[in-house]
PyMOL Python script that loads the backbone (N, CA, C, O; Angstrom):
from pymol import cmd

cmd.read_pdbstr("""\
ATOM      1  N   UNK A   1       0.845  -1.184   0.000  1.00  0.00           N
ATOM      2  CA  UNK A   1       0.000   0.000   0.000  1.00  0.00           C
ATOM      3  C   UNK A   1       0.888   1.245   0.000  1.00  0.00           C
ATOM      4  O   UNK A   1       1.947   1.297   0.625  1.00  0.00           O
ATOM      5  N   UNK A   2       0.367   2.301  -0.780  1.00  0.00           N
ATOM      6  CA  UNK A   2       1.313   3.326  -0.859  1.00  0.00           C
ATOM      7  C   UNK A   2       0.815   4.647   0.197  1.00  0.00           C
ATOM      8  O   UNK A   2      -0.355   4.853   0.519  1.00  0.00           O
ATOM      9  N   UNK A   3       1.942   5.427   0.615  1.00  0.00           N
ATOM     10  CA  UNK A   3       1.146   6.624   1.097  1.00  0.00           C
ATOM     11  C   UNK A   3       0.232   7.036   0.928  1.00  0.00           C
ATOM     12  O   UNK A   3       0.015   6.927  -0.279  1.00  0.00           O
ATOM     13  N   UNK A   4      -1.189   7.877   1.783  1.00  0.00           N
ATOM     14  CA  UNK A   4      -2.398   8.228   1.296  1.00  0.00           C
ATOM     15  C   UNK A   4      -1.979   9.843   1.370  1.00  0.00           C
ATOM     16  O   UNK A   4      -0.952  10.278   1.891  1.00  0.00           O
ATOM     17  N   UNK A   5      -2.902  10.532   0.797  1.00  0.00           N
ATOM     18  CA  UNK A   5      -2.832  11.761   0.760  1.00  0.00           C
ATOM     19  C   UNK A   5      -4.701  12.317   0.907  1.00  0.00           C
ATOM     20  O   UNK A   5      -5.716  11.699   0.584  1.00  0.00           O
ATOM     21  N   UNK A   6      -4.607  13.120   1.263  1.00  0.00           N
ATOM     22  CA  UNK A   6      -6.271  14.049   1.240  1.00  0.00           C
ATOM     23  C   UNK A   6      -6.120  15.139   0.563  1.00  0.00           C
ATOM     24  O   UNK A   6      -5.100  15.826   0.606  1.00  0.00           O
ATOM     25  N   UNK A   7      -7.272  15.421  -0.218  1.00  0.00           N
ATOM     26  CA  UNK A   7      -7.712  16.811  -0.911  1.00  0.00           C
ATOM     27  C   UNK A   7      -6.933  17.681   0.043  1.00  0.00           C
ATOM     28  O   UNK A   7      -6.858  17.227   1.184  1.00  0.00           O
ATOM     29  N   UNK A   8      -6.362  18.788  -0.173  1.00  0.00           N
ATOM     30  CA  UNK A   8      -5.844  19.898   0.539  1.00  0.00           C
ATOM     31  C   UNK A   8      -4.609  19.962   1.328  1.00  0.00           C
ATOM     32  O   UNK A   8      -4.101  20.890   1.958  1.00  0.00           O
ATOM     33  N   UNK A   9      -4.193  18.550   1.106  1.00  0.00           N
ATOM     34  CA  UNK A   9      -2.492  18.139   1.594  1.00  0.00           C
ATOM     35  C   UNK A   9      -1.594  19.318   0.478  1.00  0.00           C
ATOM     36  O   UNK A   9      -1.579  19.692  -0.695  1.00  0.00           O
ATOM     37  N   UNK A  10      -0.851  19.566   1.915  1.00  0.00           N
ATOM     38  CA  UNK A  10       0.301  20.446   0.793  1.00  0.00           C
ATOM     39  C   UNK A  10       1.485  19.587   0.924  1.00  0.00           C
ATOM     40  O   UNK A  10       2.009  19.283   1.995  1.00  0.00           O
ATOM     41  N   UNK A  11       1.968  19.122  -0.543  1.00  0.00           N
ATOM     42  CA  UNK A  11       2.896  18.206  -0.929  1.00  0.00           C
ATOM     43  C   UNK A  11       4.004  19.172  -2.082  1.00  0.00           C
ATOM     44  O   UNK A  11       3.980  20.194  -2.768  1.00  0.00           O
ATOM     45  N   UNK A  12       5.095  17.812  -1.642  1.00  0.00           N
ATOM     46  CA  UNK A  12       6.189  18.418  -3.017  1.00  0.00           C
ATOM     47  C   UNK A  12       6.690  16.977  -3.504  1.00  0.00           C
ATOM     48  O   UNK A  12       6.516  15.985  -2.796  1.00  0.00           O
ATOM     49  N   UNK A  13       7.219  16.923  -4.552  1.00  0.00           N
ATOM     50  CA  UNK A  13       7.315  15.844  -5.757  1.00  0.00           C
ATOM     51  C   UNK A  13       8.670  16.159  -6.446  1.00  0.00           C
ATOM     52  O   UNK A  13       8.841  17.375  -6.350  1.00  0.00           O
ATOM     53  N   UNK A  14       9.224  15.846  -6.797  1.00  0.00           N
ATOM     54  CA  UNK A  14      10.575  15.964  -7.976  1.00  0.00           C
ATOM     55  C   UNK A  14      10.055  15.814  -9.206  1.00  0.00           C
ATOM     56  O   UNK A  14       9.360  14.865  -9.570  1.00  0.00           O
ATOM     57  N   UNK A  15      10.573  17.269 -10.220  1.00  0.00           N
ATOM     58  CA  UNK A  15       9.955  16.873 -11.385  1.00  0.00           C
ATOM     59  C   UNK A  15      11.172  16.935 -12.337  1.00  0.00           C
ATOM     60  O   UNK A  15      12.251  16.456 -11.989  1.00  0.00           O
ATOM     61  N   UNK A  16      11.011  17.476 -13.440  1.00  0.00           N
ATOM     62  CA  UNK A  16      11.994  17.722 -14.716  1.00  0.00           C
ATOM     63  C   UNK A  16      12.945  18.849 -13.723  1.00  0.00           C
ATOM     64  O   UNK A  16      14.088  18.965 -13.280  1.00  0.00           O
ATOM     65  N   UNK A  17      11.693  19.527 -13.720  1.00  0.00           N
ATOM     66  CA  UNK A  17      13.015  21.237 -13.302  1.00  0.00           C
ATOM     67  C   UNK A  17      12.941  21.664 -12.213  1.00  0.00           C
ATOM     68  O   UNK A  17      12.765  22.805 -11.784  1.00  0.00           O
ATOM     69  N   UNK A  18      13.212  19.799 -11.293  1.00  0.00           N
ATOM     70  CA  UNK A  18      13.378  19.669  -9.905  1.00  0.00           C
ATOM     71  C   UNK A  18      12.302  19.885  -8.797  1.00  0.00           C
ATOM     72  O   UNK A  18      11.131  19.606  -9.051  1.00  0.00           O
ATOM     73  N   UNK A  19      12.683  20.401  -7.499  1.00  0.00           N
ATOM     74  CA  UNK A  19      11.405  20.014  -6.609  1.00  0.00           C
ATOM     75  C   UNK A  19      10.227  21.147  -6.795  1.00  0.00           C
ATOM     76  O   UNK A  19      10.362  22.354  -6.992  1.00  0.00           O
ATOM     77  N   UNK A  20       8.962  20.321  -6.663  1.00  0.00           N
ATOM     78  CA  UNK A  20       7.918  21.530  -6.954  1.00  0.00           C
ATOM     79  C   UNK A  20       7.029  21.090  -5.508  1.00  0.00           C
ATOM     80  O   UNK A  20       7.187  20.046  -4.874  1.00  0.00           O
ATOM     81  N   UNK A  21       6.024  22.244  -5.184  1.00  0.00           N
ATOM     82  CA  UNK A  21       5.397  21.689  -4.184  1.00  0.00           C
ATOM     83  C   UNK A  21       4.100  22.574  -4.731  1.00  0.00           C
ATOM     84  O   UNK A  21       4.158  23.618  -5.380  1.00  0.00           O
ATOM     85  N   UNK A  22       3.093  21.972  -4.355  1.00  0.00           N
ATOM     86  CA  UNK A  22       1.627  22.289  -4.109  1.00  0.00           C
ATOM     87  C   UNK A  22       0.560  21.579  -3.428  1.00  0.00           C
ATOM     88  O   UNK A  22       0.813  20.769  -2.536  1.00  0.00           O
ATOM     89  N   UNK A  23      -0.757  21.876  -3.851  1.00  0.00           N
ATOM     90  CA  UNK A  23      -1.468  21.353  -3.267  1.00  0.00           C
ATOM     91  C   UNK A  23      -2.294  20.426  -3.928  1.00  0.00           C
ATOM     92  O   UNK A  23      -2.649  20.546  -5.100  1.00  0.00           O
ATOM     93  N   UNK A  24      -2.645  19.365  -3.067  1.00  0.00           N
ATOM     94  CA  UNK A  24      -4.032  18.241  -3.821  1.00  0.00           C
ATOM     95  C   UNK A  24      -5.023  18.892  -4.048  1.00  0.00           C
ATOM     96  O   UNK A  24      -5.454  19.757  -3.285  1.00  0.00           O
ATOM     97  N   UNK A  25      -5.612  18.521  -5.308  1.00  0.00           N
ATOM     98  CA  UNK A  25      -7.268  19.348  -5.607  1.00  0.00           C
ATOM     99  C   UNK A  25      -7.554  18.509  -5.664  1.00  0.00           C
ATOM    100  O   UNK A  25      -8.520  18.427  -4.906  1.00  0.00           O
ATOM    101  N   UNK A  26      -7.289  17.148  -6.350  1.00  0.00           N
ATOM    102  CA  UNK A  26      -8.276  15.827  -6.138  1.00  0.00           C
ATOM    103  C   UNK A  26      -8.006  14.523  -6.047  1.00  0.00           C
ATOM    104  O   UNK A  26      -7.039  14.417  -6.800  1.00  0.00           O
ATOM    105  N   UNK A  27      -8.248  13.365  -5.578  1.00  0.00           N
ATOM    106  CA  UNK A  27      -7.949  11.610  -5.536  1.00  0.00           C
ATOM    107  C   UNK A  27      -9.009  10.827  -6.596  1.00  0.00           C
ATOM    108  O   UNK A  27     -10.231  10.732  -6.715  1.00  0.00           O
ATOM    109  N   UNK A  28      -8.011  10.408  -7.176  1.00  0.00           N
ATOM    110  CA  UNK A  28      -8.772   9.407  -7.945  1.00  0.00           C
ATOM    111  C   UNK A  28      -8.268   8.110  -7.791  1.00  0.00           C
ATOM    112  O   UNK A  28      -7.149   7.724  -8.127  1.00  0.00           O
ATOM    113  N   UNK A  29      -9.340   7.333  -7.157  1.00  0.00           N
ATOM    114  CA  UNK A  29      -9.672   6.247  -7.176  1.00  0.00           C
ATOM    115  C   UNK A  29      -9.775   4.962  -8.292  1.00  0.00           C
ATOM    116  O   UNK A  29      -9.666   3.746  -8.140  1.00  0.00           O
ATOM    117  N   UNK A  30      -9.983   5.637  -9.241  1.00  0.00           N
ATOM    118  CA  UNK A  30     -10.506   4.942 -10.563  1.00  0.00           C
ATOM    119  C   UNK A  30      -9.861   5.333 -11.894  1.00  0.00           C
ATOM    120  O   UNK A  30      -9.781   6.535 -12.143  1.00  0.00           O
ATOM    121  N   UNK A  31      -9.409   4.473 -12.744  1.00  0.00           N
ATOM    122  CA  UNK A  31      -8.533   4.560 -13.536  1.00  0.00           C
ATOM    123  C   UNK A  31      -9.244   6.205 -14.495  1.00  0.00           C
ATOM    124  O   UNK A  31     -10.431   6.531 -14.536  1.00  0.00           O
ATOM    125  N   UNK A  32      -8.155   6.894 -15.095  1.00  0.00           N
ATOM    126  CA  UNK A  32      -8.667   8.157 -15.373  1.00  0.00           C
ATOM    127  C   UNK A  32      -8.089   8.152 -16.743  1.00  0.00           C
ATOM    128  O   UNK A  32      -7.513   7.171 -17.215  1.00  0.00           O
ATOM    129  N   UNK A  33      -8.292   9.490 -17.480  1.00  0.00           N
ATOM    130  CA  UNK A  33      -7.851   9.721 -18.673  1.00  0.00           C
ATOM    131  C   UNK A  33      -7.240  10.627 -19.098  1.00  0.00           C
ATOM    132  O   UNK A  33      -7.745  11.015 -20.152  1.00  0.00           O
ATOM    133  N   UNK A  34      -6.008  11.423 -18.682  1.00  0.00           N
ATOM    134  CA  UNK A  34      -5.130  12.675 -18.506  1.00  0.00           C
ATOM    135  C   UNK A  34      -4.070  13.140 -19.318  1.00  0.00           C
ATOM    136  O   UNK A  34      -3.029  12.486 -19.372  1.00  0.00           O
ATOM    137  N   UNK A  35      -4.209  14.197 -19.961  1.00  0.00           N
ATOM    138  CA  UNK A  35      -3.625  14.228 -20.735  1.00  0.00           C
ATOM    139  C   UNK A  35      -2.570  13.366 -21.996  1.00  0.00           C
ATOM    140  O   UNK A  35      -1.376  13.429 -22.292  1.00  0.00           O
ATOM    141  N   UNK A  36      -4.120  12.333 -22.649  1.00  0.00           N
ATOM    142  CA  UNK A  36      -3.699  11.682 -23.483  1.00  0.00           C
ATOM    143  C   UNK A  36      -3.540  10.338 -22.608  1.00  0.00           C
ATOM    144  O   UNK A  36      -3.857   9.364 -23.290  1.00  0.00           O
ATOM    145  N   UNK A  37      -3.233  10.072 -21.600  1.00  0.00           N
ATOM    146  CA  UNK A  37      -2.949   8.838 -21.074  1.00  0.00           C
ATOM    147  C   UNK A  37      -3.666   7.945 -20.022  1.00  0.00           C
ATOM    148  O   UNK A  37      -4.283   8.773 -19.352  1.00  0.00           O
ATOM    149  N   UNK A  38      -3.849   7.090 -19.662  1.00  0.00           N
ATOM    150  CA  UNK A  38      -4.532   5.984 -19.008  1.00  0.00           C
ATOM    151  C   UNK A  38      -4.387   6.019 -17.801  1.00  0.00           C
ATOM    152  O   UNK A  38      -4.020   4.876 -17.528  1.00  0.00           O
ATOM    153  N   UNK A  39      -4.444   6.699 -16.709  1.00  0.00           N
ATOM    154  CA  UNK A  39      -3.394   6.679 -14.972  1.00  0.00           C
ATOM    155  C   UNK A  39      -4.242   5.452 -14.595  1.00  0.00           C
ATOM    156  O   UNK A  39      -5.423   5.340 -14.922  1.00  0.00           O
ATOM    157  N   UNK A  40      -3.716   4.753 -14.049  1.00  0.00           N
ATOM    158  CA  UNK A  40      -4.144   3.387 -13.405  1.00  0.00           C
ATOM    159  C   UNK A  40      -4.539   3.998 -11.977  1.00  0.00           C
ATOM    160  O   UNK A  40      -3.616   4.655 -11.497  1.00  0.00           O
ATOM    161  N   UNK A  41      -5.326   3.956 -11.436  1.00  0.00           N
ATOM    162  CA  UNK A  41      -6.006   3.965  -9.589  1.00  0.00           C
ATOM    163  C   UNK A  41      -6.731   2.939  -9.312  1.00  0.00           C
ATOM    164  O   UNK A  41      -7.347   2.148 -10.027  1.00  0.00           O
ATOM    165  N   UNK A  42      -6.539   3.073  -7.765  1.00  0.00           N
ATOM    166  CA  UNK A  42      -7.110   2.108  -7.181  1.00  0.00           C
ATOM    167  C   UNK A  42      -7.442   2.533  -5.617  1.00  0.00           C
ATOM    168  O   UNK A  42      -6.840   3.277  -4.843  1.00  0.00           O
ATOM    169  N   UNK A  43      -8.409   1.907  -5.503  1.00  0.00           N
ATOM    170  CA  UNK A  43      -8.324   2.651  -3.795  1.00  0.00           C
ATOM    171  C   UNK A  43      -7.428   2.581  -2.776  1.00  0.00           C
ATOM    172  O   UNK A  43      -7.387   3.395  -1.854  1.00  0.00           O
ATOM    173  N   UNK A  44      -6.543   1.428  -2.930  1.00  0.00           N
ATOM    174  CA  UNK A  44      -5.275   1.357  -2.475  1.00  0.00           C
ATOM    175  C   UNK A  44      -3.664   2.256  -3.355  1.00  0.00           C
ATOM    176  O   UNK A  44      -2.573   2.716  -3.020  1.00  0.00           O
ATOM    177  N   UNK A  45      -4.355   2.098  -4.392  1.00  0.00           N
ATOM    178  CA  UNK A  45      -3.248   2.886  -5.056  1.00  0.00           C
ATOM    179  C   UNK A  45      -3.721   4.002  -5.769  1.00  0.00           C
ATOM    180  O   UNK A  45      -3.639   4.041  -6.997  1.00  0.00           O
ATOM    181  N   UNK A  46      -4.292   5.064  -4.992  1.00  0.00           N
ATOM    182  CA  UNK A  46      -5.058   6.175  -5.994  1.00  0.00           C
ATOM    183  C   UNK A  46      -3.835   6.670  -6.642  1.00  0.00           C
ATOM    184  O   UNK A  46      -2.698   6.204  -6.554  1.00  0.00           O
ATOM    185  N   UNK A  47      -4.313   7.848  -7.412  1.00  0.00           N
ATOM    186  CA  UNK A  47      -3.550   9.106  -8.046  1.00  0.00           C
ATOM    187  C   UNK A  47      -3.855  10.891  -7.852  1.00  0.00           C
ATOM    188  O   UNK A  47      -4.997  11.345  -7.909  1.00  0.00           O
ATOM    189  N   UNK A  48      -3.011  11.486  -7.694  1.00  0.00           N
ATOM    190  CA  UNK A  48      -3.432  12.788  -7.067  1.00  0.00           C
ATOM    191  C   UNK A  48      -3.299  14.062  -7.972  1.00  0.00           C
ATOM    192  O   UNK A  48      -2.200  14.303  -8.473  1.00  0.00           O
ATOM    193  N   UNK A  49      -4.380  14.898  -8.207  1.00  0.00           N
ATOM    194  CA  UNK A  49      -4.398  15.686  -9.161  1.00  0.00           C
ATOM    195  C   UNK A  49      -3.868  16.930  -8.206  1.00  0.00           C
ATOM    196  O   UNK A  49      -4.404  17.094  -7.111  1.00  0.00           O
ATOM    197  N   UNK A  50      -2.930  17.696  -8.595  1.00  0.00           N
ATOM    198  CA  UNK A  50      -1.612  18.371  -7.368  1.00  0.00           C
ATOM    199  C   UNK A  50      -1.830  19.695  -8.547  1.00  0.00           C
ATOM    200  O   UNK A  50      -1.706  19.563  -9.765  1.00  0.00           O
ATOM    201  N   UNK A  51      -2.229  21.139  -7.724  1.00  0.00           N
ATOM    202  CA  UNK A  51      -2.080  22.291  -8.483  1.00  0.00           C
ATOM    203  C   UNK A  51      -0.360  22.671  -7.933  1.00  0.00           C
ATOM    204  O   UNK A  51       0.003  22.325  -6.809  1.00  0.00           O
ATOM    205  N   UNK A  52       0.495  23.343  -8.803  1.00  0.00           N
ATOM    206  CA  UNK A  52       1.364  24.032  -8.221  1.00  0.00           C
ATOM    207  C   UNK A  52       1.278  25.463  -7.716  1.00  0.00           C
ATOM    208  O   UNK A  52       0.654  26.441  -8.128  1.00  0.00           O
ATOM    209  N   UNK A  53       2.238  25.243  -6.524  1.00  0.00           N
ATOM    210  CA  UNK A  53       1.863  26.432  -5.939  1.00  0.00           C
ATOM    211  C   UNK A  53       2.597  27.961  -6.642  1.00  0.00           C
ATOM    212  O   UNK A  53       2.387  29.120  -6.285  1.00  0.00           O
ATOM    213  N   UNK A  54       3.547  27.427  -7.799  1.00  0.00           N
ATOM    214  CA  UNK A  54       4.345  28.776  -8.316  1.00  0.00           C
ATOM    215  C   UNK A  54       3.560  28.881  -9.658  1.00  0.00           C
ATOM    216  O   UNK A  54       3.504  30.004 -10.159  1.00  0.00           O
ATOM    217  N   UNK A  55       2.906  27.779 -10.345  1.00  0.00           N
ATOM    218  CA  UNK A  55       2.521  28.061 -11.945  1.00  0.00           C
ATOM    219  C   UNK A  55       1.361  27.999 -12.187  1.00  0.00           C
ATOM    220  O   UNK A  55       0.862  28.532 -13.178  1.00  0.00           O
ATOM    221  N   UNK A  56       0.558  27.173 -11.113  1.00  0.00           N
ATOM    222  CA  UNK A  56      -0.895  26.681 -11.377  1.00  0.00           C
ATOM    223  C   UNK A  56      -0.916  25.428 -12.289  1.00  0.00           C
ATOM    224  O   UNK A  56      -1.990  24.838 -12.411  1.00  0.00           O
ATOM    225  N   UNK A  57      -0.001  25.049 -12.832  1.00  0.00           N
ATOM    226  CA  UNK A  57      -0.041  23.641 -13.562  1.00  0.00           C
ATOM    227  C   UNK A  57      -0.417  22.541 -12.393  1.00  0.00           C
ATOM    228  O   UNK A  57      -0.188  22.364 -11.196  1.00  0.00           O
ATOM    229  N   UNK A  58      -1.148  21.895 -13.494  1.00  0.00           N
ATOM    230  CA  UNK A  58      -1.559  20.512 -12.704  1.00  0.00           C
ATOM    231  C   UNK A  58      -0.956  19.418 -13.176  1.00  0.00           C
ATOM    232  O   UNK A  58      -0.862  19.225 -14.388  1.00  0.00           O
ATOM    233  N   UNK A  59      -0.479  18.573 -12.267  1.00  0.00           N
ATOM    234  CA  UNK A  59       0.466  17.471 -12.453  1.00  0.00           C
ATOM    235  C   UNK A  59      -0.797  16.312 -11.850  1.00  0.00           C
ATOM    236  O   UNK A  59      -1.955  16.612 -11.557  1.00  0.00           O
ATOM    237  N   UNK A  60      -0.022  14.641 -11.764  1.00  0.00           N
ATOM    238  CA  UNK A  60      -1.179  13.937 -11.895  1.00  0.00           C
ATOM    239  C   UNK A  60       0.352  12.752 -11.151  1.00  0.00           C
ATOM    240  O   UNK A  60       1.282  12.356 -11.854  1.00  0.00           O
ATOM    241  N   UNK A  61       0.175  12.402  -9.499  1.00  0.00           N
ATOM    242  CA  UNK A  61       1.189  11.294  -9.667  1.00  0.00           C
ATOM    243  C   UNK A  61       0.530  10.821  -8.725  1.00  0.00           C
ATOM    244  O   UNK A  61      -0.433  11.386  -8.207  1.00  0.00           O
ATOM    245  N   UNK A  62       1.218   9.161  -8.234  1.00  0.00           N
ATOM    246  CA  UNK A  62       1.363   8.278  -7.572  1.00  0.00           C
ATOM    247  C   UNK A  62       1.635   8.623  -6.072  1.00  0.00           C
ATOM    248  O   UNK A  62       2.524   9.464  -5.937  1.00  0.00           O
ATOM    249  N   UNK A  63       1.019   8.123  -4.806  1.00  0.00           N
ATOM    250  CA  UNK A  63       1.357   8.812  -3.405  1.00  0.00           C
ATOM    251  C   UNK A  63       2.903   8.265  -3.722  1.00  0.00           C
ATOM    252  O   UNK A  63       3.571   9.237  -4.076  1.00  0.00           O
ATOM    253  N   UNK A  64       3.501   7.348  -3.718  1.00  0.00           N
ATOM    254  CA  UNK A  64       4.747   7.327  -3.655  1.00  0.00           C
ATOM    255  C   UNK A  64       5.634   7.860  -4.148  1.00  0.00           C
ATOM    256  O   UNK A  64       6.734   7.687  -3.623  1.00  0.00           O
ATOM    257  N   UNK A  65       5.526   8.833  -5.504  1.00  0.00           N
ATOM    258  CA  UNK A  65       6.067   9.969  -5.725  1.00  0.00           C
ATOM    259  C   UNK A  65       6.231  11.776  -5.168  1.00  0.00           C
ATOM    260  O   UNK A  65       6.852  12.705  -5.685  1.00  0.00           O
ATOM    261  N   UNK A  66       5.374  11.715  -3.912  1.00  0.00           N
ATOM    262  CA  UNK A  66       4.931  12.705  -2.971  1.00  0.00           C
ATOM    263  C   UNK A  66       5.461  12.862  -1.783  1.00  0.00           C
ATOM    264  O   UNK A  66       5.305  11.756  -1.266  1.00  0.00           O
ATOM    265  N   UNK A  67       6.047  13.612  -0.940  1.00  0.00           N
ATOM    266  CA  UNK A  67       6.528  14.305   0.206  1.00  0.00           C
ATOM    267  C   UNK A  67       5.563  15.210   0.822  1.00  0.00           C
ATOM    268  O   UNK A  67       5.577  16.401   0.508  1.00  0.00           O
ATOM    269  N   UNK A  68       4.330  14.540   2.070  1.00  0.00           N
ATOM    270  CA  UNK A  68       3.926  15.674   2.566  1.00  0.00           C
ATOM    271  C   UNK A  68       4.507  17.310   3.014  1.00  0.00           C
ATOM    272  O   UNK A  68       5.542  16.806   3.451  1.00  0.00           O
ATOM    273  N   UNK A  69       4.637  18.219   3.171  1.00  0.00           N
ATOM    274  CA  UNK A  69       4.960  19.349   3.676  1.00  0.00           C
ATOM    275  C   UNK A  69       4.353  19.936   4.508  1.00  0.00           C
ATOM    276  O   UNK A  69       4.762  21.022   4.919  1.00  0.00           O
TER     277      UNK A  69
END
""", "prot")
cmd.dss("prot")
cmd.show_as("cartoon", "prot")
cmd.util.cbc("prot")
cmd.orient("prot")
């Protein structure tokens, strides 16, 4: 089982152009369809739709790619 996270967790992640942090806007449970691609979820293994807190981009990862803050 991987880390859980809740709507409104403020998290940071490693990306391309290094550490970013923001916040959860949403958990998905259920496999989704995001930009072009398939994210696999599960209620044990959701996926977290994360606004950033410097760009407003939304990223889309795995709790085990996440660092509460």
């Amino acid at each position: 089982m991987t880390k859980q996270f809740a709507v409104g967790d403020h998290v940071r992640w490693n990306s391309e152009a290094g550490h970013v942090e923001g916040v959860i806007i949403k958990k998905h449970i259920h496999d989704v369809k995001y930009k072009g691609y398939v994210h696999h979820c599960t209620e044990k293994d959701p996926q977290y739709e994360i606004k950033s807190d410097k760009t407003d981009h939304i990223a889309m990862h795995k709790g085990g790619a996440l660092t509460k803050i």
